[in-house]
C-alpha positions as CSV (number, residue, x, y, z in Angstrom):
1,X,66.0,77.1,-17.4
2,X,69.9,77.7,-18.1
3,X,71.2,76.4,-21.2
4,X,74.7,77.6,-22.0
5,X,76.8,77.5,-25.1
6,X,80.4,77.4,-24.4
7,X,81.5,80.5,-26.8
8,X,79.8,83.5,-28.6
9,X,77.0,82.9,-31.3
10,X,77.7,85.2,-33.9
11,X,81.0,83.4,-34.3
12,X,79.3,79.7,-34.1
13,X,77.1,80.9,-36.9
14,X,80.1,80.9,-38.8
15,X,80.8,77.8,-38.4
16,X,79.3,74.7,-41.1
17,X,78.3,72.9,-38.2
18,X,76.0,75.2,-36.0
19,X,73.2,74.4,-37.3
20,X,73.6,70.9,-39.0
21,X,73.9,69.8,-35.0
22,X,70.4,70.5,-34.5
23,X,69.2,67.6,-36.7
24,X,71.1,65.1,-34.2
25,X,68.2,65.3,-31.8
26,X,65.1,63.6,-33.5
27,X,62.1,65.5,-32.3
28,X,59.8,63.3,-34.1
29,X,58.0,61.3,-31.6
30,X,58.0,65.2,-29.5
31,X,54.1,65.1,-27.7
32,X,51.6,67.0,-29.7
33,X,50.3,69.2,-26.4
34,X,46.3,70.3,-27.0
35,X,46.1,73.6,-26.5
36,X,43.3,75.2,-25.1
37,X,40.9,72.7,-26.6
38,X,40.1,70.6,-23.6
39,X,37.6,70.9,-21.0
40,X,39.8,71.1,-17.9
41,X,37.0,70.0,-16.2
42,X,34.8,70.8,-12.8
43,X,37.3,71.0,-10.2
44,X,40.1,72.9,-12.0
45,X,37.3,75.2,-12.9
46,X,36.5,75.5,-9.1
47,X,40.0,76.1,-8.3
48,X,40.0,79.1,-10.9
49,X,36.8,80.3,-9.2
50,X,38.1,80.2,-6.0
51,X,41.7,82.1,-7.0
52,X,39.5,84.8,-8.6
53,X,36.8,85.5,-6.4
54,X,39.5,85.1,-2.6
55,X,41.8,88.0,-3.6
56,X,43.2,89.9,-6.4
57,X,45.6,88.3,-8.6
58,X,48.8,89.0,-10.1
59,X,48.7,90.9,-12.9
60,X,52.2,89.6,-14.5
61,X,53.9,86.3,-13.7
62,X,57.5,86.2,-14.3
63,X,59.0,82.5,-14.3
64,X,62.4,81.0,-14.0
65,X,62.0,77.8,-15.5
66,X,64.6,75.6,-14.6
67,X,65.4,71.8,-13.7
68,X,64.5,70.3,-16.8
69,X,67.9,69.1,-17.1
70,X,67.9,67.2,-13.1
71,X,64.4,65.7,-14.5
72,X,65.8,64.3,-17.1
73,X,68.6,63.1,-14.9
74,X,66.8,61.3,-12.2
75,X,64.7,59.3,-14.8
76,X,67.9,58.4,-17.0
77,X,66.7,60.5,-19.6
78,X,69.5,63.1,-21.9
79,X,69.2,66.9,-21.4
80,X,67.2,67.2,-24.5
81,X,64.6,65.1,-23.4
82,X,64.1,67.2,-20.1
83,X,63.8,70.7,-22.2
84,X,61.0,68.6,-24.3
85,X,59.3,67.5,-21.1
86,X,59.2,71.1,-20.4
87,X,57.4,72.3,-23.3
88,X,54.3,70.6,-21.9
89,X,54.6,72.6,-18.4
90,X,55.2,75.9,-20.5
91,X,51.9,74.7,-22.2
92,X,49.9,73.9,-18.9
93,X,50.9,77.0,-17.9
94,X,49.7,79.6,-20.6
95,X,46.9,77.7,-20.6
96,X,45.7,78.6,-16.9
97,X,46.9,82.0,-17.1
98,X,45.0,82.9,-19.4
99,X,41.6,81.1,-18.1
100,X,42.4,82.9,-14.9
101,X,42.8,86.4,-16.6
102,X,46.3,87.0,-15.7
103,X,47.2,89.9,-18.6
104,X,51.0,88.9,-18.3
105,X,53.1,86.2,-18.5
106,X,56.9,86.2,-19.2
107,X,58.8,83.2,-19.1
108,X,63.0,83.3,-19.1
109,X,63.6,80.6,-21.7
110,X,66.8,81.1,-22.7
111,X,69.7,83.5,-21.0
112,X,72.4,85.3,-22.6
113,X,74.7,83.3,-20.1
114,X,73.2,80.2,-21.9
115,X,75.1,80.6,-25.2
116,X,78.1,78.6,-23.0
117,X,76.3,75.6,-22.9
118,X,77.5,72.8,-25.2
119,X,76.5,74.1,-28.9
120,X,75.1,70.0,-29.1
121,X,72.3,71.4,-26.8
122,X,72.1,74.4,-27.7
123,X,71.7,73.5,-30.8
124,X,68.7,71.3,-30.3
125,X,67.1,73.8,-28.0
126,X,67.0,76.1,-31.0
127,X,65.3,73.3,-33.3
128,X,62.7,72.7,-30.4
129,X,62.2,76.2,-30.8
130,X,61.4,76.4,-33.9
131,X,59.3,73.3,-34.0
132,X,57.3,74.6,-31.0
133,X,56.6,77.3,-32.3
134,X,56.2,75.9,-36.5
135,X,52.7,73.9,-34.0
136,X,51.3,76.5,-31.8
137,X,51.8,80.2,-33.3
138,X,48.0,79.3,-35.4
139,X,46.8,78.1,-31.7
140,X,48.5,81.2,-29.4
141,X,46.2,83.5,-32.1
142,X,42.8,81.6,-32.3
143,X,43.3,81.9,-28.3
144,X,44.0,85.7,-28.8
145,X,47.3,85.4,-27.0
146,X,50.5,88.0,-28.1
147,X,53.2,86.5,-28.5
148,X,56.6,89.1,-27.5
149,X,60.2,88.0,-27.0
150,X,62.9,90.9,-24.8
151,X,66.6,90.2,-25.4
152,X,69.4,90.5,-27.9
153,X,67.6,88.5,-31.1
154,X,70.4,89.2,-32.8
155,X,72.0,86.3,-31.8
156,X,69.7,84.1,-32.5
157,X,69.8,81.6,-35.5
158,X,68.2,83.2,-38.5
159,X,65.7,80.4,-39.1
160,X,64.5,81.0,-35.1
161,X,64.7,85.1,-35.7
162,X,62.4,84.8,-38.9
163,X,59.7,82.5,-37.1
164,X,59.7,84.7,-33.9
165,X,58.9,88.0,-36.0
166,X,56.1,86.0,-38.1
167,X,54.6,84.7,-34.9
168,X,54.9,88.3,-32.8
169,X,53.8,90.3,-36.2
170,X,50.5,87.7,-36.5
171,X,49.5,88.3,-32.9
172,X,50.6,91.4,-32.1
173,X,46.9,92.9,-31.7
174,X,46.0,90.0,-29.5
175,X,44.8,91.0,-25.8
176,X,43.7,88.0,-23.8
177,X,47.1,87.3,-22.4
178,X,50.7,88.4,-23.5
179,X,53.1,86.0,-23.6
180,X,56.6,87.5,-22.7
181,X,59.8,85.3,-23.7
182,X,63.1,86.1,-22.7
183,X,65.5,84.5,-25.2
184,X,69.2,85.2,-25.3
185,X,68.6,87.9,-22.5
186,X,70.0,89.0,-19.3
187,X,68.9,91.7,-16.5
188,X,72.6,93.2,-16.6
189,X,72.2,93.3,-20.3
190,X,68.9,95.2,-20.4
191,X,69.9,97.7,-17.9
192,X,73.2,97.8,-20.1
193,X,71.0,98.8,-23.0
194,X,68.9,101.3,-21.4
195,X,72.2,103.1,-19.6
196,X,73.7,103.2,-23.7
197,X,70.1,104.2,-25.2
198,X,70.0,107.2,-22.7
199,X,73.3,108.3,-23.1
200,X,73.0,108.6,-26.7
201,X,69.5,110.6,-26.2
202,X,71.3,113.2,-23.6
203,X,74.3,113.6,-26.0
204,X,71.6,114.6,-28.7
205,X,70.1,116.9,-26.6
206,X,66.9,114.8,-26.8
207,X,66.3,114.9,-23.1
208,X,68.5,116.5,-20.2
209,X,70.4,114.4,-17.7
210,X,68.7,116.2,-14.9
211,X,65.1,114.1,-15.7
212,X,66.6,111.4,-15.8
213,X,64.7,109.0,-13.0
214,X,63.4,105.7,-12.2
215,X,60.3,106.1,-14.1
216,X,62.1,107.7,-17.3
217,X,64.9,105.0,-16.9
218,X,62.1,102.0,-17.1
219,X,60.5,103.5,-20.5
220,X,64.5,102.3,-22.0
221,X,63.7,99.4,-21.2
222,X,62.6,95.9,-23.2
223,X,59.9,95.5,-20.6
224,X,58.5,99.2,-21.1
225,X,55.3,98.6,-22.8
226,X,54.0,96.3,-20.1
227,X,54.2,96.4,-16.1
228,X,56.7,95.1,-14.0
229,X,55.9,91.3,-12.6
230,X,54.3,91.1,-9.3
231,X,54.7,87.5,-9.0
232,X,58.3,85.6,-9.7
233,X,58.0,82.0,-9.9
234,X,61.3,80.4,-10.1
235,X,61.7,76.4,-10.0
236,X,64.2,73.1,-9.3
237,X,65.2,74.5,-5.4
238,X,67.3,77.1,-6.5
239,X,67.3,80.6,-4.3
240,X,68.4,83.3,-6.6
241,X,67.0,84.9,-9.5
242,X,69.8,84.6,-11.9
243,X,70.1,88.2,-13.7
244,X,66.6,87.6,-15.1
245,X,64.5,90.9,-15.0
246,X,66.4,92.8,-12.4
247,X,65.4,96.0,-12.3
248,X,62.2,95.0,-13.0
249,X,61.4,92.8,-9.9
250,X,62.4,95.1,-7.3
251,X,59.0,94.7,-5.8
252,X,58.3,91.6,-7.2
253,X,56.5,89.0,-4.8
254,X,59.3,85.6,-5.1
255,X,57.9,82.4,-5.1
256,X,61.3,79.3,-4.8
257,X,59.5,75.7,-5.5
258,X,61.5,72.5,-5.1
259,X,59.5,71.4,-8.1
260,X,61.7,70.7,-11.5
261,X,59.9,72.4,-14.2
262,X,58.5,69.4,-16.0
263,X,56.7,68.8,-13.5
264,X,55.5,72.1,-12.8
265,X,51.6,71.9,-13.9
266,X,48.5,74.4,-13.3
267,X,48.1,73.0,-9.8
268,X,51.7,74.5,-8.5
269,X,51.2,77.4,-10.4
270,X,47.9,77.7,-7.8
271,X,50.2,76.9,-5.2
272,X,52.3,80.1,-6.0
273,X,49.1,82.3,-6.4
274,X,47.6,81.5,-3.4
275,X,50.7,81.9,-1.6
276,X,50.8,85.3,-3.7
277,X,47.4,86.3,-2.3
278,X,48.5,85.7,1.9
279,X,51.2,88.5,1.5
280,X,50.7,91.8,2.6
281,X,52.1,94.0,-0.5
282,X,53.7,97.4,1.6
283,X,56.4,98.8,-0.9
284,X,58.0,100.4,2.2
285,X,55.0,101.5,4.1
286,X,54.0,100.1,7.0
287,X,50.6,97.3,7.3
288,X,48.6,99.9,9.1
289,X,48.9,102.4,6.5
290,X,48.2,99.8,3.7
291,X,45.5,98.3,5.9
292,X,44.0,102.1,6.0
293,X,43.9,102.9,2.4
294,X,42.1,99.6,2.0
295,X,39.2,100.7,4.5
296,X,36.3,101.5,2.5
297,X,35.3,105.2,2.9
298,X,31.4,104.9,4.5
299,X,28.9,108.0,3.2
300,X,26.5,109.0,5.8
């Protein structure tokens, strides 16, 4: 996942080059991925029966999607070529969500941290951005997908901020699957956020510090219209979670993969949810009183 720009965006904006640098990466020969127009055929659709029918699933995946640019690497590809190689995991990956039913899926894409990467690649990742998105937003709809992005859009290119409110605006009633993207977010900076927005509302007298608690305190936050993820996924090896969704995935089940993200499919994501559906989900109580409340009451 982490692509970094080496100084602030607002002031690269500024400058004549930002976005002329995109158009050194030729996305022209990019894959055209199908989505959700292909049969995926009678085992995969075993698999999926299996998942459902063995235990409950997740309700919201978060991912970390990262070593696209150590893919590229070890097959003497650039950087660019290995955030291109990703878009058709990201693809894979809606695509079995929402055939298995899972109601959320959010996907860090981009980190505010990223912005320090070199501006040639971040650059380009803003084009295949746009182009991505230019190709699927008609598909993500006729699939009945929502589309949402969480973090500061304000420093995002203009061009990428206009597409990304066309695309959330057009599918914004959808209800098969949302589609979460963190772009140019951190989890410091959406606790930051919530800490300012909360202030400002005690100041005004529009709530009193003294109701202030965790459940309050999540309704500040980006994530507050939809559940917190009960699944992290995060790819390439790495064993931290990298100020992504902090708050958020205090009770999160964490999945670590040695598996780059390009090569990431529908089969490890059924790796992750089957390993998923072995744990035993406590939040602080013990497995006997879990294993009681899931003992069906029997009416004589």
């Amino acid at each position: 996942m982490s692509f970094r720009h080496d100084s602030s965006p607002s002031s690269d904006k500024k400058k004549p080059g930002f976005m002329a640098l995109i158009k050194i990466t030729d996305f022209s020969s990019t894959p055209k991925p199908n989505w959700f127009s292909t049969d995926t055929g009678a085992e995969d659709q075993r698999i999926q029966a299996e998942l459902k029918a063995s235990c409950q699933l997740p309700r919201h995946i978060a991912v970390i999607m990262d070593g696209n640019g150590r893919w590229a690497r070890l097959k003497g590809k650039t950087r660019i070529e290995g955030h291109v190689a990703g878009v058709e995991s990201v693809r894979d990956v809606v695509e079995s969500c929402s055939q298995l039913g899972i109601n959320y899926l959010t996907l860090f894409t981009f980190s505010t941290e990223n912005w320090k990467r070199p501006e040639k690649e971040v650059s380009a990742l803003m084009q295949l951005l746009l182009k991505v998105l230019g190709r699927e937003t008609r598909k993500l709809h006729d699939n009945n997908i929502c589309l949402n992005v969480i973090g500061e859009m304000d420093l995002l290119p203009e061009k990428v901020r206009t597409i990304l409110k066309k695309t959330m605006k057009l599918t914004k009633n959808n209800n098969k699957l949302v589609l979460n993207i963190a772009l140019s977010y951190s989890g410091q900076w959406d606790i930051t956020q919530a800490c300012r927005a909360i202030a400002f509302d005690v100041q005004t007298g529009r709530i009193n510090a003294e109701s202030i608690d965790e459940q309050l305190f999540g309704s500040y936050l980006s994530t507050s219209s939809i559940p917190d993820p009960d699944l992290l996924i995060r790819t390439s090896g790495e064993f931290r979670i990298s100020n992504f969704m902090l708050w958020q995935t205090a009770y999160s089940e964490i999945y670590f993969t040695n598996t780059y993200w390009p090569d990431f499919h529908r089969s490890q994501l059924y790796d992750a949810i089957r390993e998923f559906q072995r744990r035993e989900r406590r939040f602080g109580q013990t497995s006997e009183q879990i294993q009681k409340k899931n003992i069906p009451t029997i009416k004589l």
